[in-house]
C-alpha positions in Angstrom: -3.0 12.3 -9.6 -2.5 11.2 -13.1 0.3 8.7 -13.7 3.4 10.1 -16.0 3.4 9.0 -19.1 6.7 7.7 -18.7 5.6 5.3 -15.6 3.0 3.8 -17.8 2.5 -0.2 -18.0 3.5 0.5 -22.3 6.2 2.6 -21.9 8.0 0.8 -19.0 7.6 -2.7 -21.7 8.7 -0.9 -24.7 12.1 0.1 -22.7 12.7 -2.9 -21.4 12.4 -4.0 -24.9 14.6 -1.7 -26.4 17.6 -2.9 -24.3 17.4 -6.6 -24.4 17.5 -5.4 -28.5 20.5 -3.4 -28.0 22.2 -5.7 -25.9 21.8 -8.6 -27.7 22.8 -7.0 -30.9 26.1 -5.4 -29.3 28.5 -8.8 -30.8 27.1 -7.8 -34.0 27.8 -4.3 -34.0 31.0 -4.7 -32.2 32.3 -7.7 -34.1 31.3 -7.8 -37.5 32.8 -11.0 -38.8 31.0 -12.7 -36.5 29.0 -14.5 -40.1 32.7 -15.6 -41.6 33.6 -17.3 -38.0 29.9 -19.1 -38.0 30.8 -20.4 -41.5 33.7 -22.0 -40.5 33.3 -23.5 -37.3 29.7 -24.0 -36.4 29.2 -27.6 -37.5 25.2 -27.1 -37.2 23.6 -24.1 -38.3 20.3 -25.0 -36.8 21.3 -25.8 -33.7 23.6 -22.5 -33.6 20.5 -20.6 -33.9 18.3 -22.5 -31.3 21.5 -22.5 -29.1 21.6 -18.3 -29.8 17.9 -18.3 -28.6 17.9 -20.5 -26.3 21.0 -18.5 -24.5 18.8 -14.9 -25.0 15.8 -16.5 -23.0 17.9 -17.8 -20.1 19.7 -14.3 -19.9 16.3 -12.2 -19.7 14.7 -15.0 -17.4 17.8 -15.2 -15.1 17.6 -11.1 -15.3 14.2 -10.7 -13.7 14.1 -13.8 -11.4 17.5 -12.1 -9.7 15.4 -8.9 -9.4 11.8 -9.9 -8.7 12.9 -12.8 -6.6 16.2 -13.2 -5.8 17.4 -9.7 -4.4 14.2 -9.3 -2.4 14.2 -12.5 -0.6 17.5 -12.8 0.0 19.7 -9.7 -0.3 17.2 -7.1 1.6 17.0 -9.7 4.3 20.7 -10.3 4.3 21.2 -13.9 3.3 24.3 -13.0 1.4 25.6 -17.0 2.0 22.8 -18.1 0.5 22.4 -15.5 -2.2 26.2 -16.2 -3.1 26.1 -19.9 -3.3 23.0 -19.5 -5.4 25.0 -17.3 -8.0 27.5 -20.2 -8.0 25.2 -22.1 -9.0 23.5 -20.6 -11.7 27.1 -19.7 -13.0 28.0 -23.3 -13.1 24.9 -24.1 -15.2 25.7 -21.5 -17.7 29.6 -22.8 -17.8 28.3 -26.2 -18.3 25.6 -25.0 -20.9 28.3 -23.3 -22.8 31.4 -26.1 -22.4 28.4 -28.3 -24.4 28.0 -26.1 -26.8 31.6 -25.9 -27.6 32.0 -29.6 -27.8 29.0 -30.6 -29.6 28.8 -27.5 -32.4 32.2 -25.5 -32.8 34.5 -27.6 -34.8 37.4 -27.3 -33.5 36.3 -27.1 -30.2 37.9 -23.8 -28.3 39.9 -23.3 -25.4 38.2 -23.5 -22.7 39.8 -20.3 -20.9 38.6 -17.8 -22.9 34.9 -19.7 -22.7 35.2 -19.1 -19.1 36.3 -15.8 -18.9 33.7 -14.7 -21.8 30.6 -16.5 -20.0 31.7 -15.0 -16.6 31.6 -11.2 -18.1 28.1 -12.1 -19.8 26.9 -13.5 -16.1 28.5 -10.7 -14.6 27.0 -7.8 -16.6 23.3 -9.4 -16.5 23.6 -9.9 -12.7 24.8 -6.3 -11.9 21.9 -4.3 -14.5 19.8 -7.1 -12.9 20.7 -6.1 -9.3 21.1 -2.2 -9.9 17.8 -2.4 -11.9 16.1 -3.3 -8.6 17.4 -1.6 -6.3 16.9 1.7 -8.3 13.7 0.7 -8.9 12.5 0.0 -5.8 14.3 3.4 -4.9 12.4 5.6 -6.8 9.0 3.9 -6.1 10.1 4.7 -2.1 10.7 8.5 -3.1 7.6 8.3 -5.0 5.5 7.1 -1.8 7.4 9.2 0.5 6.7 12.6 -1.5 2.5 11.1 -1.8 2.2 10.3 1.4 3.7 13.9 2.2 1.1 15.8 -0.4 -1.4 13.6 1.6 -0.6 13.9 4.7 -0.9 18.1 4.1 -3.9 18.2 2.1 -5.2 16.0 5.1 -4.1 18.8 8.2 -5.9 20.9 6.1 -9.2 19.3 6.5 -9.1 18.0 9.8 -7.7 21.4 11.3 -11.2 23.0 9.3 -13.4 19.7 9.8 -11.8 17.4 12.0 -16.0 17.1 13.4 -18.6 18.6 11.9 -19.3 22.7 12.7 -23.0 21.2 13.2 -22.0 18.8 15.6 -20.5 21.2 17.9 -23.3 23.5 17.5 -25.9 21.0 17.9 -23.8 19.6 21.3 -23.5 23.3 22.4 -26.7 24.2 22.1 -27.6 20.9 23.7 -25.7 22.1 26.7 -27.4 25.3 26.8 -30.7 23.4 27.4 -28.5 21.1 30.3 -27.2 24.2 32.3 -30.9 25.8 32.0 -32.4 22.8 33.6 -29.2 22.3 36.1 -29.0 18.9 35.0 -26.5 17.0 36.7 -25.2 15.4 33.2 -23.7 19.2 32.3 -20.4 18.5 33.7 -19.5 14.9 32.4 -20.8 16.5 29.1 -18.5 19.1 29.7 -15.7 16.9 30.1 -16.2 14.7 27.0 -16.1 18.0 25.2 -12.8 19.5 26.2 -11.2 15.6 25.8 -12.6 15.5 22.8 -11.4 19.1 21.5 -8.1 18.6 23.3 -7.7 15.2 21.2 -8.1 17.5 18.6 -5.9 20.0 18.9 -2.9 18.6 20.1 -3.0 14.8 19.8 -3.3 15.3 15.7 0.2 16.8 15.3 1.5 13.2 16.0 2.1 10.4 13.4 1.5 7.9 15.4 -0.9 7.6 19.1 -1.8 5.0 20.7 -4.6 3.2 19.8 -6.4 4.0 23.5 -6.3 7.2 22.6 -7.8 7.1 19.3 -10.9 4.8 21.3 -11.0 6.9 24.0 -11.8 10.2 21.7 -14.1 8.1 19.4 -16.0 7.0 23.1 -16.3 10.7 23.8 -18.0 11.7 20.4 -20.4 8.7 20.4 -21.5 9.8 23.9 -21.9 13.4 22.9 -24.2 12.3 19.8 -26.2 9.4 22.3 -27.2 12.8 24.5 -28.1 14.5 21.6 -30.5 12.0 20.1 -31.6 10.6 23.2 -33.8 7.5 22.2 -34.3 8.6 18.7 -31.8 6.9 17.7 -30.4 3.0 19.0 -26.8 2.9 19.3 -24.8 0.3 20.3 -20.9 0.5 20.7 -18.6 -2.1 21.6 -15.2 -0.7 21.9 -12.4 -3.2 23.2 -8.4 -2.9 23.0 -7.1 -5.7 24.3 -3.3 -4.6 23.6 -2.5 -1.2 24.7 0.5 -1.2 22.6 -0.4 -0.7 19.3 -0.2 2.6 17.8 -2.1 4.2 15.0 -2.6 7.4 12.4 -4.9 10.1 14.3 -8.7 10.9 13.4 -8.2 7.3 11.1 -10.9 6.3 12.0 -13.5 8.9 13.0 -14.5 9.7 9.3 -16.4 6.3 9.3 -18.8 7.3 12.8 -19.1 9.8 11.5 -20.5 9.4 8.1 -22.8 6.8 10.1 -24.6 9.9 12.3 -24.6 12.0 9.5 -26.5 9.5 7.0 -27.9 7.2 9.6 -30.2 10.0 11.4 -32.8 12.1 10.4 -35.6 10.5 8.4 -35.6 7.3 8.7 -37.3 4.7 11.0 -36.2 3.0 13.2 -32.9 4.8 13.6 -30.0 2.4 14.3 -26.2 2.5 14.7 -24.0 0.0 15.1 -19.9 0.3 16.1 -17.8 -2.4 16.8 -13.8 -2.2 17.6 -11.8 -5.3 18.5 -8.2 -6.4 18.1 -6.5 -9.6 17.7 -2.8 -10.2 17.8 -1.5 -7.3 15.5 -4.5 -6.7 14.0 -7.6 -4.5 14.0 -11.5 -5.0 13.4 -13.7 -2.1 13.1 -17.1 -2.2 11.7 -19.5 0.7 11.7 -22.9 0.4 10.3 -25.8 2.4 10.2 -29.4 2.1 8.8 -30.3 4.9 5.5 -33.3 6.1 3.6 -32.7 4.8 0.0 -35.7 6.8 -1.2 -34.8 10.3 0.7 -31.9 12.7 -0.6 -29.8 14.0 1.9 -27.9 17.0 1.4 -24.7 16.8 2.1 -22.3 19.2 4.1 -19.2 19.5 2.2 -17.4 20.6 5.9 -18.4 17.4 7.3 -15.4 15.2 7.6 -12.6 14.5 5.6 -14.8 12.1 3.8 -14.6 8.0 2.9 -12.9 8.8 -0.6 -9.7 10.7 1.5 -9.7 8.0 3.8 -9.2 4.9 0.9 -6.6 7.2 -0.1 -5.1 7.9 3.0 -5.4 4.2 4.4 -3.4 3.3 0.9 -0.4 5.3 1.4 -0.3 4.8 5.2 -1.0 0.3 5.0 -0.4 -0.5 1.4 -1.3 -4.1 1.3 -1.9 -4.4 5.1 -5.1 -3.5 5.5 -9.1 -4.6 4.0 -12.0 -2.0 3.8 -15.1 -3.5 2.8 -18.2 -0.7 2.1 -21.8 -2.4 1.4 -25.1 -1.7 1.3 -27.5 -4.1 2.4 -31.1 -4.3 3.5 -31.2 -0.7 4.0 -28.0 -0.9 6.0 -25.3 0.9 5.4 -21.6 -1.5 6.3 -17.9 -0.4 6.9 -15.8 -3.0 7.7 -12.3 -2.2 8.0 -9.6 -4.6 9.1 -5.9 -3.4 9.2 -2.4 -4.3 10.5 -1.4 -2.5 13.6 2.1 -0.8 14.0 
């Protein structure tokens, strides 16, 4: 989706530009003898000036460190103690900052009331735009996820209601079981049963948000064993599929895209036909590596039913982890890698 332009990295600079101007121009425009009283108090004109700048930087700097730093670390996680006595702090500096000023440059000095009160309303104002600045912003970039994540999530039932598993994999497995019940094999039933877990996984589980991760193993067991019967020893596959927290929870048919680009791309033509799937967790976390020889020299064609496809999956493992999660995709020595790695709810 292309980015407003109003959201843009130059636009969002050139406002924040615009304000500082405006604000720090507002004595000027709102007391316009402010040149007469400079005349004849200021003792130091120069310093005046690098005292007026030096003043401006401290404002803007104290302005985003309260937002980038200061309101997330503290005020989201509730250390309001802290957070306050930090304020006092930072108040006390500009007090002192300003009582030096007026001793050193303003001749006479001023009363030091009115010093107070006006370097309180300055510290005031910056720390509530600061503060309300952040929390609007981080507002609106929640909404903006929320309504993503929600376009996502709708454009994704779409394609795993039409092509949760490929049409040819469940013709192929069919037809595969036509052959079984011909011969009266005894693997017809246990095929049988992979099937309707698999289809009920399908139709019912993918309604939910969240299922446990078990589940999502368990239907991922079933499809690799459907595909081992169908290629028989045409193709080595080697699964390794260990939980070792039943706990953890995690977004439905997340995974299945990446076994099964590997069948797709990693059978057919090519010697020595090998697939590799390895699923392991660690405190919190998951590892899940899929790999899969390919042909560089033959060009597949593709079915565009087949999957919801790795590109939907980056974008769908962005809006559901964020930061919290690492997909590596390589090709190496005509081997084709995924390696995901993500933190588990």
């Amino acid at each position: 989706m292309k980015e407003e332009w109003y959201h843009q990295k130059w636009a969002v600079v050139a406002r924040h530009i615009l304000a500082w101007l405006l604000f720090f121009s507002l004595p000027y425009l709102l007391h316009p003898t402010t040149d007469a009283w400079e005349r004849d108090h200021i003792k130091d004109k120069m310093a005046w000036t690098i005292y007026q700048y030096y003043t401006d930087i401290i404002l803007i700097g104290f302005f985003y460190v309260n937002a980038w730093v200061f309101i997330p670390r503290m005020v989201y996680k509730k250390k309001f103690a802290k957070y306050a006595l930090l304020m006092l702090v930072v108040f006390s500096l500009m007090i002192a900052s300003r009582l030096f000023f007026n001793r050193f440059l303003v001749d006479p000095p001023s009363d030091i009331r009115p010093t107070i009160l006006i370097t309180f309303f300055i510290f005031f104002l910056v720390l509530c735009a600061s503060t309300a600045f952040q929390m609007i912003e981080d507002k609106m970039r929640m909404e903006r996820q929320a309504s993503a994540k929600e376009n996502e999530n709708l454009k994704t039932e779409l394609s795993l209601l039409r092509s949760q598993v490929s049409p040819h994999f469940m013709f192929n497995v069919l037809n595969n079981m036509v052959a079984l019940a011909r011969k009266k094999s005894d693997v017809l039933e246990p095929s049988l049963i992979k099937l309707s877990s698999l289809m009920r996984y399908m139709l019912y589980e993918t309604d939910e948000d969240k299922v446990p991760l078990q589940k999502e193993i368990e239907y991922l067991q079933s499809y690799i064993d459907l595909q081992q019967q169908r290629f028989g020893k045409n193709v080595a596959i080697g699964v390794s599929l260990q939980a070792t927290d039943s706990t953890h929870e995690i977004e439905p048919m997340l995974l299945i895209p990446f076994v099964e680009n590997a069948f797709k791309h990693g059978t057919g033509l090519i010697a020595d036909a090998c697939i590799d799937i390895r699923l392991y967790t660690r405190p919190g976390r998951l590892f899940f590596e899929v790999r899969n020889k390919f042909n560089p020299i033959s060009c597949e064609i593709k079915d565009k039913t087949s999957g919801i496809g790795l590109t939907n999956v980056k974008r769908r493992l962005n809006l559901l982890y964020g930061d919290d999660y690492v997909l590596n995709i390589s090709r190496k020595d005509d081997w084709f890698i995924v390696s995901l790695q993500l933190n588990l709810h």
